[in-house]
N, C-alpha and C positions, 0 to 999 in steps of 0.2 A: 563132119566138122562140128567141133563144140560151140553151140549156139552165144552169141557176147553174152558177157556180162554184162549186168543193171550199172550204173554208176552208184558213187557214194559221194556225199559232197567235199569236197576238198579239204583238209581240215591239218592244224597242225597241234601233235599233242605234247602239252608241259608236262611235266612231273616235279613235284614237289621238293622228293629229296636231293640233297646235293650227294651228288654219284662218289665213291670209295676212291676214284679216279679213273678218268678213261681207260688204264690202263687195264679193269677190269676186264674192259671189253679187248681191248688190242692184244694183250697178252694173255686175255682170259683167266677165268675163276670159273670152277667147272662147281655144279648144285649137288647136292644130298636128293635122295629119291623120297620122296614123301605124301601124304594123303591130300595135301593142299596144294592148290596152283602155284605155279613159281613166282616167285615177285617180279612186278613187272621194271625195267630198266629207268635207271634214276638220268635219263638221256632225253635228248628230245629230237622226238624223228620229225619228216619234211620232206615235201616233193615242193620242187619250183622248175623251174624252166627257164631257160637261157637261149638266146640266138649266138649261135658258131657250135663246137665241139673242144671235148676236153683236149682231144689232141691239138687242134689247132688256135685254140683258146676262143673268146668270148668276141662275137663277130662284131663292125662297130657301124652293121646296119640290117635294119632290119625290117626295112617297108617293102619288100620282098614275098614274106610270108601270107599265105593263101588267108583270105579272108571268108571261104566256104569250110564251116568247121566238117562235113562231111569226109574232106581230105584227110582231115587228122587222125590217126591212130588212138583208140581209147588205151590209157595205162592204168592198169589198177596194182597197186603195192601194199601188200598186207604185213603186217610185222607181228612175229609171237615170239615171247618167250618161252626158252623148253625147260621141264626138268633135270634134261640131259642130254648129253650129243644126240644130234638129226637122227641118228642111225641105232640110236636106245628106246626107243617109243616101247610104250607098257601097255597094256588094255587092264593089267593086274594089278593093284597097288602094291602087293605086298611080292611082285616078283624082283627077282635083283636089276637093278640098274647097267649092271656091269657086264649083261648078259644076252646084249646086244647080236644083230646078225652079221655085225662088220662095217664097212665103208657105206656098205648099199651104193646108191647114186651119185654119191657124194667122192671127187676128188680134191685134193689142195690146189689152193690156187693159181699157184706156182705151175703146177700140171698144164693148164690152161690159159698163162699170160707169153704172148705173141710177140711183148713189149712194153719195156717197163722205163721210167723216166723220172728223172727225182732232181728236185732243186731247193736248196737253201738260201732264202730270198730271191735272187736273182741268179745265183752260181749254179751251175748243174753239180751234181755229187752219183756216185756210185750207188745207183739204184742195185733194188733184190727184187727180183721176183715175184716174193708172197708180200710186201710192202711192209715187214715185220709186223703180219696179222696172222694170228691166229684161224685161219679165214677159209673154208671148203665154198666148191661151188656146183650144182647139179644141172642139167637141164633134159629136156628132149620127154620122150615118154616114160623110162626111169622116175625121172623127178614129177613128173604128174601123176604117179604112181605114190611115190611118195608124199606129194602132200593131199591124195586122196586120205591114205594112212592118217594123216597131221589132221587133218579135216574130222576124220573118224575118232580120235584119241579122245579117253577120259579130261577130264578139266584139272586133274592134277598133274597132267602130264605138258599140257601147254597152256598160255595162258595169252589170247589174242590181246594186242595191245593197239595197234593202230591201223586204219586203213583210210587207202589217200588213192585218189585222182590225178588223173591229169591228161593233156593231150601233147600225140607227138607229128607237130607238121616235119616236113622236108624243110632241112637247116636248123631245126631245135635240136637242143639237148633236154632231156629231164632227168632230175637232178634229184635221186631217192636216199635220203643223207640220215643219220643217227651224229648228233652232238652235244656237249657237253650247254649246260643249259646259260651259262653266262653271254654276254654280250659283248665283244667278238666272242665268237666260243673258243674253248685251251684249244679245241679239238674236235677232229669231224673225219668222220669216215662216208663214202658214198657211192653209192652202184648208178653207175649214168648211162644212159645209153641216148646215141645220138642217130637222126636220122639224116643222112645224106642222101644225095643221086645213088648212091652203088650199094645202100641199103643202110644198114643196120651195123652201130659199132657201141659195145658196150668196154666200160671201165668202171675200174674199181680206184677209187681217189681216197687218199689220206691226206690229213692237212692237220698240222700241229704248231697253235702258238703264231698263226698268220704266216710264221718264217720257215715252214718245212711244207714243200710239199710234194706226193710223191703217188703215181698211177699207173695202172696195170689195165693195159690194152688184154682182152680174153678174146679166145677163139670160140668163144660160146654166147648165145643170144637167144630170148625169147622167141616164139613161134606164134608167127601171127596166127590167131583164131586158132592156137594150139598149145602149144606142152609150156610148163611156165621155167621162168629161171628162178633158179633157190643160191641166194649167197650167206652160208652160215658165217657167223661170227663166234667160233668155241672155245673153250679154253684146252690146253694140253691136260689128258688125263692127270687127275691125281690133285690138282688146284680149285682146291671146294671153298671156292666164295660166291661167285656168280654164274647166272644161268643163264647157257649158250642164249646168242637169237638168230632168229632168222628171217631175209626180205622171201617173200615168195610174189614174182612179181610176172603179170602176164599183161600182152598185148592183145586188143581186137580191133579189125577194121571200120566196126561201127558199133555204137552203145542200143540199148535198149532203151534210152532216156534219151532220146533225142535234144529236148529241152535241157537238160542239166549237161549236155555234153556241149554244147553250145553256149554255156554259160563258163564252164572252166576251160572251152578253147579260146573265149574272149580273155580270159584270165592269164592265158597263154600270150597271150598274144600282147598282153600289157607288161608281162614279166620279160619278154625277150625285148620288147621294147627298150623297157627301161636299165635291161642290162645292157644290150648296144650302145647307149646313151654312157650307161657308167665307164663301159671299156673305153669310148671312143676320149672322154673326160681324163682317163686315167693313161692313156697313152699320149695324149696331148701332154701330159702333166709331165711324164716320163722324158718326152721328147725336149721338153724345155730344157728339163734338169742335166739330161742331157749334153744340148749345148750350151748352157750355162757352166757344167764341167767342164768341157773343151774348151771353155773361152777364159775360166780363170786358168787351165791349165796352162796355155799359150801363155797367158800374162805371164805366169810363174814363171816358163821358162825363158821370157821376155827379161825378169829379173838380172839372170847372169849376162847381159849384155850392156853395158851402161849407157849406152845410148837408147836405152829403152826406157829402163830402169825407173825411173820418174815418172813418165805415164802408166807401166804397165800397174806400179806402186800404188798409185791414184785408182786405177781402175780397181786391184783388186781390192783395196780398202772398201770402197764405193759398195762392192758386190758382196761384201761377208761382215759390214756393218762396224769396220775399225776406224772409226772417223777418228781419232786422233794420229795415227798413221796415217790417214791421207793429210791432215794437214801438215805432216813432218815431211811428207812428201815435196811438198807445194810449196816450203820455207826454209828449209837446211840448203847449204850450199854444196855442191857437188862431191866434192870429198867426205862431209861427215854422212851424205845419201849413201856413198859406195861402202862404208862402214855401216851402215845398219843394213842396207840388204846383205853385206855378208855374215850379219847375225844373223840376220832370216832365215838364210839359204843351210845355214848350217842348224837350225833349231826345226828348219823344215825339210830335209834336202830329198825327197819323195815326191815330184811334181806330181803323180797320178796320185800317191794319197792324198795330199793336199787340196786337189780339185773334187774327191771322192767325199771330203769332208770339207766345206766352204766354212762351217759355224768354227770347226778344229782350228782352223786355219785364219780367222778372222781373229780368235781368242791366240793365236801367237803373235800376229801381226799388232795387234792391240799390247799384251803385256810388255813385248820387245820393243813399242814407241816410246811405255810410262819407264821402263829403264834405261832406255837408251839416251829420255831428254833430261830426267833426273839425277844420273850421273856425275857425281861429285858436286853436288849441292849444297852437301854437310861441310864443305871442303871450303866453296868460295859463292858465292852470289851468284845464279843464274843471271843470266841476260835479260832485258825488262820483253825484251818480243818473245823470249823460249817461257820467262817465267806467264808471262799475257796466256800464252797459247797452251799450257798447264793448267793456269786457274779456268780457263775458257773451259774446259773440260770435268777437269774435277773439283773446280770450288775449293774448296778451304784447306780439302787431301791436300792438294798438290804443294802448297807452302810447307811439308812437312815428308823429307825424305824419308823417314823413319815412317811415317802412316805408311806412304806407297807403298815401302816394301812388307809392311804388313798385311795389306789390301793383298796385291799381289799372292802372296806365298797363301793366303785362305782362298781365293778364287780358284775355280776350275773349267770355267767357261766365260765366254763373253756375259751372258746374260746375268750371271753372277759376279765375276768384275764390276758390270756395271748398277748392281744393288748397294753391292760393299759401299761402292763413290758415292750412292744416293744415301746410304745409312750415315756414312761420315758425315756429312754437311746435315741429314739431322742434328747429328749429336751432338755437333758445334753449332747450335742454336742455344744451348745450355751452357756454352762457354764463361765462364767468365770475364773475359772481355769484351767489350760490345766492339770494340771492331772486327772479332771474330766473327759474333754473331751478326752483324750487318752484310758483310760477305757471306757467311752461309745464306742468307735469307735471299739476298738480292741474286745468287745462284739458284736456289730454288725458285722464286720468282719468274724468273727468266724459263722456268721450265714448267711453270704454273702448277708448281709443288708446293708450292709454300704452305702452312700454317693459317686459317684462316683466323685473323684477328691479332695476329701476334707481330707484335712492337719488339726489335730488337734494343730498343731504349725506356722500357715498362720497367715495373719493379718488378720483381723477381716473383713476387707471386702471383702479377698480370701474366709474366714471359709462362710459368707454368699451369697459369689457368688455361692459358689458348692451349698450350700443347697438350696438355689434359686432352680436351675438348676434340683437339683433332684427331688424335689419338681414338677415342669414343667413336669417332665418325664412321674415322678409316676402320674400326675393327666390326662396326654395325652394317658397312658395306660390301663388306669381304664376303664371297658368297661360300656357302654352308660346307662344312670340311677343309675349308682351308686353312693355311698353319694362319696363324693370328699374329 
């Protein structure tokens, strides 16, 4: 039996450069053979630890876990970069690259995925096999054989870049990853292996841009207090940018470092915590959204029934932040109601889109109220309770059919609509009427917007000194980066 290994402290390494693009690694860029170590990966590797499995995702409890680190399994994960495929090592500098003994221990990953699983945000999609990775994997006494070799090899032929820790109880996963160095990362590749009752289950996990993600159950696993597993990451022959890597990762039942194993199984043990905590957070969160879907959905299809209509109208307003729709709701009389839900229904007529997208759908229910109550304006005098319930909303806009549908047509969203209205009733504080400006102001007021100082009966270069001024405020408050 090969005696454990010592521990190393747990550690995670940055690198400087910003990488050529992950793709480097995913599709690979194969190296030139040369007298100097390969550069090491503009990536940044990582071991953490999670309570549940990749298969079954991220557990959302985890006061379970043994609190005798002796249980836990030592992991040691080492990362090198090569000057060339796993299976080209040189002892020679000046011998050919290309002249290699073959595969050696080494098969595609594809060879060895049992099970493979792929989702775009939430939708599953038509997984592959190799996870479109460029990607070989070795194990058993083969691949201890060969990172013997790796172990042996001149320093221009590999170049060790990271080594990392960690423990594995029953019910963890850990989590041996290379990703792109921002914060989320574009991009993240990972060899996990999880410990269950029935032993031992490794995967290899791709993740792109938060919204792809996609994993490959293998029929291959490290050997406790024996042969390691190797997951190359290489490029296809012939693509000289980047230099293959590789995890070379092994288990043992116990460390040599009693004391340092005992410190990263606490560490364990704080990281599966707080990712139970996160899943249990994020599925609550889910589950709300959830039935908050289903219940504007219902409203929506509440809409085509006129006996509903009114309430469900109210409710979804309420729910997607269209407050002038709900008050069109709560004050039209029953026939000009049944005319604007059937603008509704026809500007929305996708009940599950609709519920899929509440802000989409808030932002139609919103524009379709400021058109529906404007409506030949230019034509003849609104009503004193439809014009009330206009200004109530948009202040000085609303007296001016021609603004709304200019508002309108530049908007794209609720949140944007409702800038436009707040920019308008700025900009008629500079009116030249003071009755304009007295209603702008006292609409801003009303929303404790207003202009601090500013008299809509000043002289014109009091009314501009205040807006100056606020102006200065607002732009010295705006935090850093933002548009001004």
């Amino acid at each position: 039996m090969r005696p454990p290994f010592a521990y190393h402290a747990r550690r995670v390494v940055r690198f400087s450069r910003i990488p050529s693009w992950f793709a480097c690694l995913l599709t690979g860029c194969a190296a030139t053979h040369g007298s100097n170590p390969p550069p090491a990966p503009a990536l940044q590797p990582s071991l953490t630890h999670y309570a549940g499995s990749p298969h079954a995702g991220a557990a959302e409890e985890a006061d379970e876990l043994p609190v005798d680190p002796a249980s836990a399994y030592v992991v040691r994960a080492r990362l090198f970069a090569l000057a060339h495929r796993a299976d080209e090592l040189h002892s020679d500098a000046g011998s050919d690259p290309r002249g290699g003994a073959g595969e050696g221990p080494f098969a595609p990953l594809s060879a060895h995925t049992r099970l493979a699983a792929a989702f775009h945000g939430h939708e599953p999609i038509q997984p592959a096999a190799d996870l479109g990775l460029a990607a070989r994997v070795a194990s058993g006494e083969p691949a201890r054989a060969w990172v013997a070799e790796l172990e042996a090899a001149p320093d221009f032929e590999r170049r060790p870049v990271a080594e990392l820790s960690g423990a594995l109880a029953e019910g963890v996963t850990v989590s041996i990853a290379l990703a792109t160095a921002e914060a989320p990362p574009r991009a993240r590749v990972a060899l996990e292996i999880a410990r269950g009752a029935a032993g031992l289950e490794v995967f290899v996990v791709r993740e792109e841009l938060a919204e792809r993600r996609e994993s490959a159950a293998l029929d291959l696993a490290p050997v406790l207090d024996g042969a390691p597993l190797v997951l190359e990451l290489a490029p296809p022959p012939g693509d000289p940018k980047s230099p293959p890597l590789v995890w070379v990762v092994e288990l043992a039942s116990r460390a040599s470092d009693a004391r340092q194993h005992a410190l990263v199984h606490d560490a364990m043990r704080t990281e599966a915590a707080a990712s139970a905590r996160s899943a249990s957070a994020r599925r609550a969160r889910v589950a709300r959204e959830e039935a908050h879907g289903r219940e504007i959905q219902d409203a929506f299809t509440a809409l085509r029934g006129m006996r509903q209509a009114r309430s469900a109208l109210v409710f979804l307003s309420g729910a997607t932040g269209a407050s002038l729709a709900g008050d069109l709701a709560l004050v039209v009389e029953d026939a000009e109601l049944e005319r604007f839900v059937a603008e509704v229904l026809e500007s929305v007529p996708d009940a599950q889109a609709a519920a899929r997208a509440g802000a989409t759908l808030g932002f139609v229910l919103e524009t379709r109220a400021w058109a529906f109550l404007t409506r030949g304006m230019d034509e003849e005098a609104l009503a004193p309770g439809r014009l009330g319930l206009l200004v109530a909303h948009g202040g000085e806009l609303a007296r001016s059919v021609g603004a709304v549908e200019d508002v309108l047509a530049g908007a794209h969203d609720l949140a944007g609509l409702e800038a436009r209205i707040l920019e308008e009733n700025r900009e008629a504080l500079e009116d030249a009427s003071a009755a304009v400006r007295v209603r702008a102001r006292d609409w801003l007021a009303a929303r404790s917007l207003a202009p601090e100082g500013y008299d809509p009966f000043g002289t014109l270069a009091e009314r501009r000194k205040a807006l100056a001024a606020a102006a200065a405020a607002a732009e010295a408050a705006a935090p850093a980066g933002s548009p001004k």
